[in-house]
C-alpha positions in Angstrom: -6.5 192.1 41.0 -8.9 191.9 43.8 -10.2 189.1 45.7 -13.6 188.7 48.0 -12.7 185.6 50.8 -14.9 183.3 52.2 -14.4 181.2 55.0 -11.2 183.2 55.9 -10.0 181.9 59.1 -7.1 183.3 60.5 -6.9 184.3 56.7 -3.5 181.2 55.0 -5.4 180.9 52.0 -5.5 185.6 52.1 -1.9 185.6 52.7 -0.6 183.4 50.2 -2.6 185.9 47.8 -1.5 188.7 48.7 2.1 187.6 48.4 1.5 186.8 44.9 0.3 190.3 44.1 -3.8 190.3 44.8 -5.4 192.8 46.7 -7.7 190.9 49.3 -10.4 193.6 50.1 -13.2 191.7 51.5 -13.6 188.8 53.6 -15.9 187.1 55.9 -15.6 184.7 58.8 -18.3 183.8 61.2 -16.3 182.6 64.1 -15.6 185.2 66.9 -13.2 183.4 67.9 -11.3 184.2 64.9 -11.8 187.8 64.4 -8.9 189.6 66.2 -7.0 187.6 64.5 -7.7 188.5 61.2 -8.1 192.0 61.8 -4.8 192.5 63.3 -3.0 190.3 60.7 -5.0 191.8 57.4 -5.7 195.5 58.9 -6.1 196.8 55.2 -9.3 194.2 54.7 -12.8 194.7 55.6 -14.0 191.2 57.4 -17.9 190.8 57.7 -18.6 189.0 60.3 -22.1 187.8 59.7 -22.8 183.7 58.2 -22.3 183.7 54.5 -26.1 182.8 54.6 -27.0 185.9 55.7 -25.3 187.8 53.1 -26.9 189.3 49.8 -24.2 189.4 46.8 -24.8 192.8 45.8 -23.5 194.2 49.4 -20.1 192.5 48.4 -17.9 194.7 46.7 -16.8 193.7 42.9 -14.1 191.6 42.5 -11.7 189.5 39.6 -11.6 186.5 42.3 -13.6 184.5 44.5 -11.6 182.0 46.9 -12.5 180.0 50.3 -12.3 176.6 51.9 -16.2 176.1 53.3 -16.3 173.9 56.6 -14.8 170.7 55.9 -15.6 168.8 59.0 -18.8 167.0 57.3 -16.7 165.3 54.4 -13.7 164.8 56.8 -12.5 161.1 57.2 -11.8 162.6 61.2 -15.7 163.9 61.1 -19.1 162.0 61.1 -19.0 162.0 57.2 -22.1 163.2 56.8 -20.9 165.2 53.7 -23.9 167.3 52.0 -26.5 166.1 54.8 -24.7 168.6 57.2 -25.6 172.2 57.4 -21.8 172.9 57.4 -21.7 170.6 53.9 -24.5 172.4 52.5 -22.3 176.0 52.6 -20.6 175.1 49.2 -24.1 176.0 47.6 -24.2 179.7 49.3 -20.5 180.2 48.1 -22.0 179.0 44.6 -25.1 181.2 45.0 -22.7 184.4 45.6 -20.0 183.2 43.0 -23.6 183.4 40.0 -24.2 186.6 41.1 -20.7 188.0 41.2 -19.0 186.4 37.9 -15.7 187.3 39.0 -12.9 186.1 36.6 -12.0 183.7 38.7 -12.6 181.2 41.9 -11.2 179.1 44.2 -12.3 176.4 46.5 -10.2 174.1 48.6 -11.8 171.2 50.8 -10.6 167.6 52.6 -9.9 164.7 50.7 -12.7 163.2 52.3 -15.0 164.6 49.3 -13.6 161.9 47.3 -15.0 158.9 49.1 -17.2 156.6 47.1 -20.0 158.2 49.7 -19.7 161.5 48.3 -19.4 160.7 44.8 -23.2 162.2 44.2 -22.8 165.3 46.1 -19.6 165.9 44.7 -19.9 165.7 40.9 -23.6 167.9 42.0 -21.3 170.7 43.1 -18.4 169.9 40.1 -21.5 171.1 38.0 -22.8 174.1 39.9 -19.3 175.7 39.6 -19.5 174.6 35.8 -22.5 175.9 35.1 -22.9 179.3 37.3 -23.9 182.3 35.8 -22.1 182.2 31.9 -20.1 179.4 33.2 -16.7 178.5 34.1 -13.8 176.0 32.9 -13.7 174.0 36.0 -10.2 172.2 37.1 -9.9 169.8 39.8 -7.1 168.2 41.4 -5.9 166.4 44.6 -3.2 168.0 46.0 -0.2 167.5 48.3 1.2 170.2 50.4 4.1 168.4 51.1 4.9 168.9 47.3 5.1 172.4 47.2 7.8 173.3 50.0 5.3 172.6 53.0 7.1 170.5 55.9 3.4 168.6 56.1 1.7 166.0 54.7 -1.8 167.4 53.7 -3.8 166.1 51.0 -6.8 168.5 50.3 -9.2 168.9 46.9 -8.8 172.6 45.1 -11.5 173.1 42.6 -10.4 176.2 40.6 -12.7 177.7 37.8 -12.0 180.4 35.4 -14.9 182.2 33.9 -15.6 180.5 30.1 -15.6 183.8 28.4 -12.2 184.6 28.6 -10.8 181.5 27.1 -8.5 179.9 29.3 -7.9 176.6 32.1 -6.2 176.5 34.9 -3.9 174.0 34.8 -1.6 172.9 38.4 1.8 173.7 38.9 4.1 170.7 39.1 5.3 169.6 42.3 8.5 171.2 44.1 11.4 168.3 43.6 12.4 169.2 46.8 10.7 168.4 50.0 10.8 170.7 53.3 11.7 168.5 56.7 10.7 169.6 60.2 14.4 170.5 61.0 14.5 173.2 58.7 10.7 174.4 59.9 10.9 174.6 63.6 14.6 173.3 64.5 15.3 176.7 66.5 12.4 176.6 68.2 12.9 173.4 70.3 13.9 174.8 73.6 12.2 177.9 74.1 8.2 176.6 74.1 6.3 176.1 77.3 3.5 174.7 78.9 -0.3 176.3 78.5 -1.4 177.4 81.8 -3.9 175.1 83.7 -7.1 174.5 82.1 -5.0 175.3 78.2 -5.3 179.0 79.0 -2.6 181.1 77.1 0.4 182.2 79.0 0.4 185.5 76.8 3.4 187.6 76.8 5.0 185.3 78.8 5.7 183.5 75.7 9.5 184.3 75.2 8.4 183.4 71.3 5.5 184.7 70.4 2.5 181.7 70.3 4.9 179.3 71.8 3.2 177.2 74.2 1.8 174.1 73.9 -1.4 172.2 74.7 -1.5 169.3 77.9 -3.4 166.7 79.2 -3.8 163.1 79.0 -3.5 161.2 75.3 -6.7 159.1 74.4 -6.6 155.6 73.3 -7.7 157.1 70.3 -4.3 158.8 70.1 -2.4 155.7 71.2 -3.6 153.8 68.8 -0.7 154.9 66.2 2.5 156.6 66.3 2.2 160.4 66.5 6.0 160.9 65.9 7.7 162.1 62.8 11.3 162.1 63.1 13.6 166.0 62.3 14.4 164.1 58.8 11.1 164.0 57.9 7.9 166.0 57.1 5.1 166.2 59.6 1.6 164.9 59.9 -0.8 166.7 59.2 -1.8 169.5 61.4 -5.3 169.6 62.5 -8.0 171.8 64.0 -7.4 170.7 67.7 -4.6 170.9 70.4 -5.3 167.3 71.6 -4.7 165.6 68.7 -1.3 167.7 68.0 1.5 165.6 66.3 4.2 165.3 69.0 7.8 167.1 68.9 10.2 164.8 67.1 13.0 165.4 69.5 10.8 162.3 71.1 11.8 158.7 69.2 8.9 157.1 67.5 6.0 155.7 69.5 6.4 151.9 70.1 4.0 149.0 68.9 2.2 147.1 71.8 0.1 145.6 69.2 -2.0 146.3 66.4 -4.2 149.0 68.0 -1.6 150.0 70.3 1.4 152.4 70.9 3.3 153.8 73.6 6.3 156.1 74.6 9.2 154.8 74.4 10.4 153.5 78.3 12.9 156.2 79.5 11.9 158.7 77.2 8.8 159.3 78.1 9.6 162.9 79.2 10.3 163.9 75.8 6.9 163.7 74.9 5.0 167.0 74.1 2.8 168.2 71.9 3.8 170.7 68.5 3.1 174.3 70.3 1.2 176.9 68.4 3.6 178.6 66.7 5.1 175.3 65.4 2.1 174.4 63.9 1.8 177.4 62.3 5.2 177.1 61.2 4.7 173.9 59.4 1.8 175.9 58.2 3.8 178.0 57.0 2.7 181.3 58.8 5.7 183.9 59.3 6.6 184.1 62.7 5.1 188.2 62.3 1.8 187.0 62.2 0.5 186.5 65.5 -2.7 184.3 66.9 -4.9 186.3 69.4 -7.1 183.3 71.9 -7.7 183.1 75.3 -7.6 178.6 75.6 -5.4 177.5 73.2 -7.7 175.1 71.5 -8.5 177.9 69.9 -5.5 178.8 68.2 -5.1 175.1 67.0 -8.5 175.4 65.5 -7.8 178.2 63.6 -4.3 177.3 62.4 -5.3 173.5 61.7 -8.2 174.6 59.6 -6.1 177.0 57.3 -4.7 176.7 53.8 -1.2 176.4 54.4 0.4 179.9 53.4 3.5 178.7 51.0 0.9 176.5 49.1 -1.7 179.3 49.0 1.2 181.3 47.2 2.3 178.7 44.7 -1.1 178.4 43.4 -2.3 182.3 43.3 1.1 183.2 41.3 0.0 181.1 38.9 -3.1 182.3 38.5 -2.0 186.0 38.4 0.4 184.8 35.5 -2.1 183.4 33.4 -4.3 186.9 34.3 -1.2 188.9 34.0 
């Protein structure tokens, strides 16, 4: 089955596809920064680079599926919460625009759980009924969902809305959650040892990487961060990766940050050397990239950008064999 994506990123959300069988033959991202990094890692897919505002529906090839995660900083609890008063909110109409045109079999959207705060509620059930009724309509199902649940060492809440088209008679309905959960021991155990530093000013150190991707972002730590611990233990699963090398969980071989007071934490006195950030290519491992995929960026806020802002692969692939079962 083929699949047009939308807000492709470094291309999770793509990968967990095509592991379960789709063919991914168009996708489009607007950040350059992001481009050789597709390219490289999905060489048989044509990326358009140009906004999805720019593009006309009929200069997209046909497809059986739709699926993209628009810009979620505007809902984000992390973001200025301006929702569907930001231009970057308003970006789930232009994927709806396209999706009317195209009547694919199928779509898929995945956002922030920030769409579900009370502040939303108007702009959220506005686009619940957009997918509903676009073009000869679609079955919409909805659903809060954590990674963690699904073999992701992570704890990431996000919204999917997943549509099939009415004509053909059938819902999607969620897999049940994994009753097993993935901890950061088994995700990036190996890997302690062998990371290094970015270069000065977070430029890349390249090949000098004896891992590929396996440096990590410095500087200071913002009261901001300080304010709570940033430490998940090997046992455990990690926070949730975001969009930004400063505000990296930190590696648990560090103990847990202590409590000055309420608004308060610091490292733990005598182990303060322990302290590091996750490097790239442990957040893409608790991503659940394979370690063949490799990020292409110059500063390495870049590559946390990129990785943070993408569907994490093994969940990608949970839900898109379902989905290809139900079509198969």
């Amino acid at each position: 089955m083929r699949i047009a994506s939308f807000f492709a990123g470094a291309g999770g959300l793509d990968l967990g596809f095509q592991r379960a069988g789709f063919d991914v033959i168009w996708a489009n991202e607007y950040d350059r920064d992001i481009w050789e990094t597709y390219a490289k890692n999905h060489p048989h897919t044509h990326l358009e680079k140009r906004s999805i505002t720019a593009i006309d529906p009929t200069e997209i090839p046909d497809c059986d599926g739709m699926i993209g995660g628009p810009p979620c900083q505007s809902w984000s609890t992390a973001g200025k919460l301006r929702g569907i008063n930001d231009n970057r909110g308003k970006l789930f109409y232009d994927f709806i625009r396209i999706l009317e045109e195209k009547q694919p079999k199928f779509f898929l959207a995945e956002n922030v759980a920030g769409m579900l705060l009370p502040r939303n509620s108007e702009a959220l059930n506005s686009i619940k009924k957009l997918f509903k009724n676009a073009g000869a309509g679609y079955d919409l199902s909805f659903q809060l969902i954590n990674a963690r649940d699904y073999l992701v060492p992570q704890d990431r809440k996000r919204v999917f809305f997943i549509g099939y088209r009415r004509d053909l008679g059938q819902r999607f309905e969620f897999p049940e959650p994994i009753d097993m959960k993935l901890s950061l021991k088994s995700a990036i155990g190996d890997l302690q040892d062998l990371a290094i530093p970015a270069r000065d000013g977070n430029y890349t150190n390249g090949r000098a990487c004896r891992v590929p991707n396996h440096e990590y972002f410095t500087g200071g730590f913002s009261s901001l961060y300080m304010s709570r611990n940033r430490v998940r233990s090997w046992d455990e699963v990690s926070f949730t990766i975001q969009a930004s090398g400063r505000h990296a969980p930190l590696h648990p071989q560090a103990p847990k940050m202590e409590a000055v007071d309420k608004e308060t934490r610091r490292f733990a006195k005598g182990s303060e050397h322990l302290y590091r950030r996750l490097s790239v290519r442990e957040v893409a491992r608790i991503q659940t990239f394979p370690d063949d995929f490799i990020f292409y960026y110059k500063n390495l806020a870049a590559a946390y950008k990129m990785i943070g802002n993408a569907v994490p692969v093994r969940l990608a692939q949970v839900i898109a064999s379902k989905i290809m079962a139900d079509f198969g």
